[in-house]
C-alpha beads as a LAMMPS data file, in Angstrom:
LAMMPS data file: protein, C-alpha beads

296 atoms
295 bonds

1 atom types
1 bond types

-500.0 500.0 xlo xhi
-500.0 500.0 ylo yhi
-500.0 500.0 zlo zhi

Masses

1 110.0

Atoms # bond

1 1 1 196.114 -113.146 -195.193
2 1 1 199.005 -110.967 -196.603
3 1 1 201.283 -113.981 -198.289
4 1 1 203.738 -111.323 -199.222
5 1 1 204.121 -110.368 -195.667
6 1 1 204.444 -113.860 -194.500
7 1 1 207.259 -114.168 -197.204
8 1 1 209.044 -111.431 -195.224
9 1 1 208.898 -113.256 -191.805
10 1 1 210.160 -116.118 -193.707
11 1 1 213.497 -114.145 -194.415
12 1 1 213.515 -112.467 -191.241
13 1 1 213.058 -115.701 -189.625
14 1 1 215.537 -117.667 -191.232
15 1 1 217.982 -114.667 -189.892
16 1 1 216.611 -114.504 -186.410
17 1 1 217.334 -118.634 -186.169
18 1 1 220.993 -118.540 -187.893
19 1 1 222.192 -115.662 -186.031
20 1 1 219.562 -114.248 -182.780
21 1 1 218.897 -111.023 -184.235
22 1 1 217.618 -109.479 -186.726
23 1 1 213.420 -109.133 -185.642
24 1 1 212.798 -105.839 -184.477
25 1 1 215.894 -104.326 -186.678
26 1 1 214.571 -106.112 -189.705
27 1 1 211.096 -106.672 -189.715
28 1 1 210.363 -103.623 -188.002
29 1 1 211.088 -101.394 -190.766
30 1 1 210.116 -103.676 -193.668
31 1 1 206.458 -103.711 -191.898
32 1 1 206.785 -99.599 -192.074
33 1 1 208.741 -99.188 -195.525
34 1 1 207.359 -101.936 -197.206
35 1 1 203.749 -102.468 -196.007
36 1 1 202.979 -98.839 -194.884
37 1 1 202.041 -100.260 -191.900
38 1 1 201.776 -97.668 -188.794
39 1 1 204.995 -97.824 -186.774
40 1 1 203.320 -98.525 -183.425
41 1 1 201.210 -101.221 -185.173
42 1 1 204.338 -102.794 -186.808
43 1 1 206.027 -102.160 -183.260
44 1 1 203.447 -104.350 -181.297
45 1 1 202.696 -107.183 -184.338
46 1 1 206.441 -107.298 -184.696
47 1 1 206.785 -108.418 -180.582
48 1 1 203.333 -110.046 -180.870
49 1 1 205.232 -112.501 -183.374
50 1 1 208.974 -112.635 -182.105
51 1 1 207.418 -114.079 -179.319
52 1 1 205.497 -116.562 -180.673
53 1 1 208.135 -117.206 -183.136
54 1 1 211.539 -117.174 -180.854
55 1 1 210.682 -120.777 -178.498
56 1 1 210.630 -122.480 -181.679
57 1 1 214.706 -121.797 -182.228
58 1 1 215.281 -121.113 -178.706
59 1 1 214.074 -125.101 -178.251
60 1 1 216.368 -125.903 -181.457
61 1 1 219.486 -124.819 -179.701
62 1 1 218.806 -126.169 -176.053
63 1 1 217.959 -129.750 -177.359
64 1 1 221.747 -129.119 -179.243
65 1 1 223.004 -127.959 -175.705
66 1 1 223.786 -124.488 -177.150
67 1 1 222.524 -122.833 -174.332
68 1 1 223.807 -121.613 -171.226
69 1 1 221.038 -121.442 -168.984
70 1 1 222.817 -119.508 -165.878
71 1 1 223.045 -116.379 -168.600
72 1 1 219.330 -116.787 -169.668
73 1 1 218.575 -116.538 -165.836
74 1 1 220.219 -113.316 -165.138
75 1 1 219.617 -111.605 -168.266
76 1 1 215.646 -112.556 -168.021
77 1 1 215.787 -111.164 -164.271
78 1 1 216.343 -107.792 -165.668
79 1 1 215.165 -107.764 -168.966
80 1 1 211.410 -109.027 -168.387
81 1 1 210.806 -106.100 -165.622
82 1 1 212.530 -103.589 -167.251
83 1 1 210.470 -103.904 -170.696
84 1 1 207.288 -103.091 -169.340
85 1 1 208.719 -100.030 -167.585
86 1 1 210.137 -99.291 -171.272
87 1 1 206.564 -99.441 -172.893
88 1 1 205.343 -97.629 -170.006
89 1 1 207.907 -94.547 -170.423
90 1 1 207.068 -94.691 -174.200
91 1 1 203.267 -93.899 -173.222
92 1 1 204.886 -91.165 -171.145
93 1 1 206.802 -89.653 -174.254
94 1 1 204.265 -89.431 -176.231
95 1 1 206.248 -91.531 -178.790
96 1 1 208.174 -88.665 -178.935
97 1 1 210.442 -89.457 -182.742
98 1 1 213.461 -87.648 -181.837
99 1 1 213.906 -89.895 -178.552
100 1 1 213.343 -93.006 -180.614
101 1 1 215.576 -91.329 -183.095
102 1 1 218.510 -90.957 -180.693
103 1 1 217.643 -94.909 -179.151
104 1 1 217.955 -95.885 -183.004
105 1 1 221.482 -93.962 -183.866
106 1 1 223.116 -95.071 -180.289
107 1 1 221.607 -98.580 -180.993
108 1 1 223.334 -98.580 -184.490
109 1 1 226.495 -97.032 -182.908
110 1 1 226.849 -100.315 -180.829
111 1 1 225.906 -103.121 -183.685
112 1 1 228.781 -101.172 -186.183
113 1 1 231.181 -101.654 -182.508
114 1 1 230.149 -105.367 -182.296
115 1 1 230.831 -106.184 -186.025
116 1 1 234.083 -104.644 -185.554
117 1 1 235.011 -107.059 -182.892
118 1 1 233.611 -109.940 -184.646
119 1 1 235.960 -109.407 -187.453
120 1 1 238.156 -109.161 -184.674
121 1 1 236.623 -112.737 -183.258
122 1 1 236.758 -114.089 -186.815
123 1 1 240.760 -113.282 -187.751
124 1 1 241.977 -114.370 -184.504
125 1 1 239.810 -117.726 -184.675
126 1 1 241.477 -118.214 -188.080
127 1 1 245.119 -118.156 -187.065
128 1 1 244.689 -120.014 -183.430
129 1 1 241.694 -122.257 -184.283
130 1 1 237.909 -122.513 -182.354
131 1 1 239.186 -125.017 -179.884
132 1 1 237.241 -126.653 -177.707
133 1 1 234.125 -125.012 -175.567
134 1 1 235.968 -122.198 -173.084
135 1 1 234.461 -122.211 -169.384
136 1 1 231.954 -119.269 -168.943
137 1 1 232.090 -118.151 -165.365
138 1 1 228.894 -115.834 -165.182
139 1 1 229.287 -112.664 -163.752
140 1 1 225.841 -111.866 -162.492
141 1 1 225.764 -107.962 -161.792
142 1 1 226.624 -106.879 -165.183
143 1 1 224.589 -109.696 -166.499
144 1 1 221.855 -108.382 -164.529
145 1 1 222.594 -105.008 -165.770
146 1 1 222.336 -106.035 -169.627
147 1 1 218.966 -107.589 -169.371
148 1 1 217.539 -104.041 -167.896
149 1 1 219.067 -101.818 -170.301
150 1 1 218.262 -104.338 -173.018
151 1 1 214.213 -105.069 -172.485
152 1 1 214.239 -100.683 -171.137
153 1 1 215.416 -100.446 -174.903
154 1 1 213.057 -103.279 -176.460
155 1 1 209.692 -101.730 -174.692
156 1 1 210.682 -98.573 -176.397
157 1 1 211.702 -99.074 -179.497
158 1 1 210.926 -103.030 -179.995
159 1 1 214.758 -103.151 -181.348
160 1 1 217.560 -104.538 -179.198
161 1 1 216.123 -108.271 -177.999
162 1 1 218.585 -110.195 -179.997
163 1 1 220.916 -107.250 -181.167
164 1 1 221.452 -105.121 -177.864
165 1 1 222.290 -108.150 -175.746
166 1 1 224.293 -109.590 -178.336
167 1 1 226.385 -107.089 -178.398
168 1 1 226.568 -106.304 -174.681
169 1 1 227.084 -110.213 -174.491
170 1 1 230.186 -110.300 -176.523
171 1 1 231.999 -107.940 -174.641
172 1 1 231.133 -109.293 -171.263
173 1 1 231.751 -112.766 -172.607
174 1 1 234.414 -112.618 -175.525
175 1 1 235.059 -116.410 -175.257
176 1 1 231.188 -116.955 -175.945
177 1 1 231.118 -119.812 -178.787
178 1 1 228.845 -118.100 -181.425
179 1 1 226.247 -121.050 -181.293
180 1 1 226.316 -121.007 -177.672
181 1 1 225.773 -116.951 -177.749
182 1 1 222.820 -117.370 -180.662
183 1 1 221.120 -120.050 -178.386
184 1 1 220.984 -118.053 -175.317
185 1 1 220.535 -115.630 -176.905
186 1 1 217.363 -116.832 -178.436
187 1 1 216.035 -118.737 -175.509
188 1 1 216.492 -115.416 -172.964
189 1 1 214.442 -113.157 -175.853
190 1 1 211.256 -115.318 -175.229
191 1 1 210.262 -113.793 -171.790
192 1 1 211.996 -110.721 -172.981
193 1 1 209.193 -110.298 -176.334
194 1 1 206.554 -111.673 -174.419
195 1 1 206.640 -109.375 -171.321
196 1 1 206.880 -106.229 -174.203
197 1 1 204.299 -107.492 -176.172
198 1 1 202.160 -107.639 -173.620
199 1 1 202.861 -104.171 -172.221
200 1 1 202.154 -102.912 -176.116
201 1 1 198.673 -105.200 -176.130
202 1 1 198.069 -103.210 -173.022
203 1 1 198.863 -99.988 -174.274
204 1 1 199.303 -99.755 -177.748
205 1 1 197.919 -100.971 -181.107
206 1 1 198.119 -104.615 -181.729
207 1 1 197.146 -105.736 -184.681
208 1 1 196.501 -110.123 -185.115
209 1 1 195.882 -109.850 -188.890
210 1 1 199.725 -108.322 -188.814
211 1 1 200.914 -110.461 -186.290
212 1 1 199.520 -113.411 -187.556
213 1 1 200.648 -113.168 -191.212
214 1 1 204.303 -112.258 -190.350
215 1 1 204.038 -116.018 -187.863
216 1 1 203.334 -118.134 -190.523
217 1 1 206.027 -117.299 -192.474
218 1 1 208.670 -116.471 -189.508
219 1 1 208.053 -119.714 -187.674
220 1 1 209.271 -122.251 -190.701
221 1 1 211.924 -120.031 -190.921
222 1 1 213.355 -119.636 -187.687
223 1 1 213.489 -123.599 -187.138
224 1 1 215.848 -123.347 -190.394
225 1 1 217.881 -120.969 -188.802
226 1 1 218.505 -122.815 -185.852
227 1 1 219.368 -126.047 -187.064
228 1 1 221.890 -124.720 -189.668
229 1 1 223.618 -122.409 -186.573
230 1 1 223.025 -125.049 -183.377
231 1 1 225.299 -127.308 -186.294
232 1 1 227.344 -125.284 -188.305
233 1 1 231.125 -124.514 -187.605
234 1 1 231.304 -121.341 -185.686
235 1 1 233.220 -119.691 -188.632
236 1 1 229.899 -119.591 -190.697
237 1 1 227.459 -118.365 -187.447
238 1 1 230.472 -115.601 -186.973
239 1 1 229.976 -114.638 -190.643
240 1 1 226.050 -114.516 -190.552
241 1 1 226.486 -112.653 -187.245
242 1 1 228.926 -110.177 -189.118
243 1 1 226.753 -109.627 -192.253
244 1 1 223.300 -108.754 -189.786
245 1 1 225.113 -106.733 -187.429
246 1 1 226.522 -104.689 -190.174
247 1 1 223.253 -104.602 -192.173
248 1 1 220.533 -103.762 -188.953
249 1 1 223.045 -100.819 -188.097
250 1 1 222.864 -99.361 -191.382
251 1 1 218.998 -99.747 -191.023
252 1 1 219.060 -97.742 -187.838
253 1 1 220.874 -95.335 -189.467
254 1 1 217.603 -94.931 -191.713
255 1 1 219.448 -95.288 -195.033
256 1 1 217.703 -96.773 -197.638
257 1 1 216.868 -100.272 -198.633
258 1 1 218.804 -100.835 -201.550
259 1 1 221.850 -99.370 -199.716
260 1 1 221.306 -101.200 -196.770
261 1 1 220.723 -104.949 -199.531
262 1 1 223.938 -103.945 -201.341
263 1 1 226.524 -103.408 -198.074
264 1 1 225.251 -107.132 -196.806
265 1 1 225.114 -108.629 -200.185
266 1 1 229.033 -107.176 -200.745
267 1 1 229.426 -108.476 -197.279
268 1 1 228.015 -111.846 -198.160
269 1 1 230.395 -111.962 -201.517
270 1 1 233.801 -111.601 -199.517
271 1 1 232.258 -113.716 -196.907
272 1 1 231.858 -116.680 -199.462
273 1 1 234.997 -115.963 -201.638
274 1 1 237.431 -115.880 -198.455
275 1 1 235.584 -118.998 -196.634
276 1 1 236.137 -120.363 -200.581
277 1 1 239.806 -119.569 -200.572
278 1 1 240.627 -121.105 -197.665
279 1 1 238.908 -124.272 -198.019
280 1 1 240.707 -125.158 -201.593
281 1 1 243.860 -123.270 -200.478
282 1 1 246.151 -126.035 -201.421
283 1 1 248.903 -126.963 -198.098
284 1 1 252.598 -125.892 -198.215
285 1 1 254.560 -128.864 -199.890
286 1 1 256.671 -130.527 -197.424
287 1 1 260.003 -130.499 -197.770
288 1 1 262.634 -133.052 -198.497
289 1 1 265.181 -134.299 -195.286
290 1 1 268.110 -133.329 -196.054
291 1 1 271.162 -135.680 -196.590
292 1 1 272.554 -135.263 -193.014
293 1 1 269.267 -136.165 -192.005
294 1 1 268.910 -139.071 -194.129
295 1 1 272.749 -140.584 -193.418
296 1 1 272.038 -139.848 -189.477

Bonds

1 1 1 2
2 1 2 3
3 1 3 4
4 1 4 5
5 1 5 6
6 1 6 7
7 1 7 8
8 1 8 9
9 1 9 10
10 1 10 11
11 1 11 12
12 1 12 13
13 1 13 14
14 1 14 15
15 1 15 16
16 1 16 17
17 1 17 18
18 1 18 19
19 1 19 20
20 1 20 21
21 1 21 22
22 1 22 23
23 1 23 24
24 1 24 25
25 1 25 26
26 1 26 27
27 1 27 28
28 1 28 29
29 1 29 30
30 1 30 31
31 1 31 32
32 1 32 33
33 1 33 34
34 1 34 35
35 1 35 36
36 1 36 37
37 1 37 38
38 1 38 39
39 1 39 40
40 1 40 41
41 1 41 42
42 1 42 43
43 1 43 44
44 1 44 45
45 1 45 46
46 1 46 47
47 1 47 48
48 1 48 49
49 1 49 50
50 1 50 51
51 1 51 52
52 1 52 53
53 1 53 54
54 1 54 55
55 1 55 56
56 1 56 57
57 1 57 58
58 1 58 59
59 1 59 60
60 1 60 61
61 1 61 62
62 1 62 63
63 1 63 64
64 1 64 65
65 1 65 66
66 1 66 67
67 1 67 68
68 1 68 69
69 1 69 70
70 1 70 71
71 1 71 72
72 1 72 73
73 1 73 74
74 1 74 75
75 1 75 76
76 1 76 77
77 1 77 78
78 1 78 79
79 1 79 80
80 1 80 81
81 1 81 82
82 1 82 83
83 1 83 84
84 1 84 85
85 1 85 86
86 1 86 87
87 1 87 88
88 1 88 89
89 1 89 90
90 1 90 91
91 1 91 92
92 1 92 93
93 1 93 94
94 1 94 95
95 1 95 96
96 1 96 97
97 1 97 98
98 1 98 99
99 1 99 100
100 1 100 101
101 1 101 102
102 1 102 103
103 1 103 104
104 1 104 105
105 1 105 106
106 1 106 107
107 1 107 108
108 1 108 109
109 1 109 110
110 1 110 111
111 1 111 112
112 1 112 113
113 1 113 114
114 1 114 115
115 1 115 116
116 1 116 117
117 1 117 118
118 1 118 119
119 1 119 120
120 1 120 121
121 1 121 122
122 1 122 123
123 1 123 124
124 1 124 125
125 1 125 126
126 1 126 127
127 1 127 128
128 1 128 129
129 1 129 130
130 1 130 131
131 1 131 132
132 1 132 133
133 1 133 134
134 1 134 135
135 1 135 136
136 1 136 137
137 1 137 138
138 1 138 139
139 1 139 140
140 1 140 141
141 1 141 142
142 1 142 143
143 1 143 144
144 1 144 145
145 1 145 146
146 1 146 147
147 1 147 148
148 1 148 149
149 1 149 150
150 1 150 151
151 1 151 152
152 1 152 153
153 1 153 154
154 1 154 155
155 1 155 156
156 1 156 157
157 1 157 158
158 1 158 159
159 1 159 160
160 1 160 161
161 1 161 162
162 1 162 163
163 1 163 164
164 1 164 165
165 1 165 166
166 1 166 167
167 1 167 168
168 1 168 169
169 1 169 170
170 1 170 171
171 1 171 172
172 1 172 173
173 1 173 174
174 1 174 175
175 1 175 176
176 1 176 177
177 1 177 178
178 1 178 179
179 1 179 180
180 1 180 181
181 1 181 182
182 1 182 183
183 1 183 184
184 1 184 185
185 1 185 186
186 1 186 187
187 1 187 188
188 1 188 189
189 1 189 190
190 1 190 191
191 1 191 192
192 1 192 193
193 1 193 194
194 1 194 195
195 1 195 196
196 1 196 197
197 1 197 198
198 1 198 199
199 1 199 200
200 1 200 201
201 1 201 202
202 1 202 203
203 1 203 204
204 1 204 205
205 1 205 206
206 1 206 207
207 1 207 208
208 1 208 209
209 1 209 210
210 1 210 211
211 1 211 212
212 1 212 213
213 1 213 214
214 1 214 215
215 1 215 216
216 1 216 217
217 1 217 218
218 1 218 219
219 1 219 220
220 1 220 221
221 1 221 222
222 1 222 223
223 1 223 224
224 1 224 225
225 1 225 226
226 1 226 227
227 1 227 228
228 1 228 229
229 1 229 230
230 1 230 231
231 1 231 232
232 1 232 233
233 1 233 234
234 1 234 235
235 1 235 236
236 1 236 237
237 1 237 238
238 1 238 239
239 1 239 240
240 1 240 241
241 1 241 242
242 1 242 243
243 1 243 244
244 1 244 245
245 1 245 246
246 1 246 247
247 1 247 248
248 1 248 249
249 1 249 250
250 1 250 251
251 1 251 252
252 1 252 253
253 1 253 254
254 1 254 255
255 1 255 256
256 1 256 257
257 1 257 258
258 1 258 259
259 1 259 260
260 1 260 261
261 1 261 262
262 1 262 263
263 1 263 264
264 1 264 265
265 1 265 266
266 1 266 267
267 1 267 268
268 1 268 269
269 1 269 270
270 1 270 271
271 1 271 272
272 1 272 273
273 1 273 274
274 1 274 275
275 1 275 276
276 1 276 277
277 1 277 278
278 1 278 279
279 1 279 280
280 1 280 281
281 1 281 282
282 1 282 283
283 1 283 284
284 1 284 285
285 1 285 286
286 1 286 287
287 1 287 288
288 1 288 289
289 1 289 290
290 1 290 291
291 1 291 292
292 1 292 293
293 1 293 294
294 1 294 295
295 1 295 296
């Protein structure tokens, strides 16, 4: 047992649970980069354990009611089919690195797009307020249409379960709480791993060892995750959400590590120094009635 490995899913998992995403854009390449693991090894043990790991949060955030279970239908209607044509297609490929190449700079296109709007999310929410839960009327063909893109996209490059339909999720759904989109998020990702991981046992190189080491460690973590997001203001989720968008798309973008840990550790600094400032911003004095007021 690799304890340094199952230290990794312990961070990875902790980010999966706080914010949905994170597995294949995270642990993915820290299997390859880090552990010289082979990248359709790391592919399959990285499902093999998102979907062991994922009902553990997923369960966190439905006994919170963060969940909205009409979304998790549709999306899982698509997705569940549509990733075991994707691992199929990438037997037909050949693993062919300049299509997964392409997948990876179009997928980090879209995260870069969805942090932009979260920022957008974020500075709006700070001048009108969260407010109270918005009604989410489902729209069930484009629903249905980002579950098959998103598992087609997952079976081929095991990225895009949590990131993908995140993303495609916030602009379908802009008035999404951001628990409510991590926990359905989560929940719909369990059939969604499960049906590519088993395409990739089928077809590909699973390794348990892997798989098993990266579990221990990502399971603990992910139940941390989602019991500081299912309860934490939706300010802090939106920030987390921010820093892990911004971070997996620079990943895709294959730059390097320590790039890729200083961005989200800047990211992290102005994240804590604003949510600082406004917390012991000290209110506007209030003024003095005037003397008309007073002899009124």
């Amino acid at each position: 047992m690799d304890w340094t490995m199952a230290l990794a899913g312990l961070g990875v998992g902790i980010i999966v649970g706080l914010t949905g995403m994170g597995g294949g854009a995270l642990m993915t390449p820290i299997l390859v980069l880090l552990f010289h693991v082979n990248p359709v090894a790391a592919i399959s043990s990285d499902l093999a354990a998102s979907a062991v790991m994922k009902p553990f949060g997923g369960a966190v955030h439905a006994r919170r009611g963060t969940v909205n279970w009409r979304l998790v239908g549709w999306l899982c209607a698509g997705s569940v089919p549509s990733a075991f044509l994707g691992v199929l297609l990438l037997r037909l490929l050949g693993d062919d690195e300049s299509v997964q190449h392409t997948l990876k700079i179009a997928l980090g296109a879209a995260l870069l797009l969805a942090a932009a709007g979260m920022l957008l999310k974020a500075w709006t929410a700070r001048r009108t307020g969260d407010g109270p839960p918005a009604e989410i009327v489902v729209r069930p063909v484009p629903t249905l249409l980002i579950g098959i893109a998103g598992g087609l996209v997952v079976g081929l490059t095991s990225v895009g379960s949590g990131s993908l339909i995140i993303v495609a999720l916030l602009a379908l759904y802009p008035r999404l709480r951001a628990n409510d989109l991590v926990g359905t998020d989560l929940v719909q990702a369990v059939p969604l791993v499960t049906a590519a991981a088993l395409g990739h046992a089928f077809f590909g190189d699973l390794h348990l060892d892997i798989a098993g080491a990266v579990v221990l460690g990502s399971i603990p973590g992910v139940l941390i995750g989602s019991r500081i997001s299912s309860r934490a203001p939706g300010g802090l989720v939106r920030s987390a959400l921010i820093i892990v968008l911004l971070a997996s798309s620079l990943k895709l973008f294959d730059l390097s590590t320590l790039v890729v840990g200083a961005v989200a550790g800047g990211a992290a600094l102005i994240a804590i120094g604003l949510g600082l400032s406004r917390r012991y911003r000290k209110p506007a004095p209030a003024l003095a009635p005037d003397r008309e007021t007073i002899s009124a």
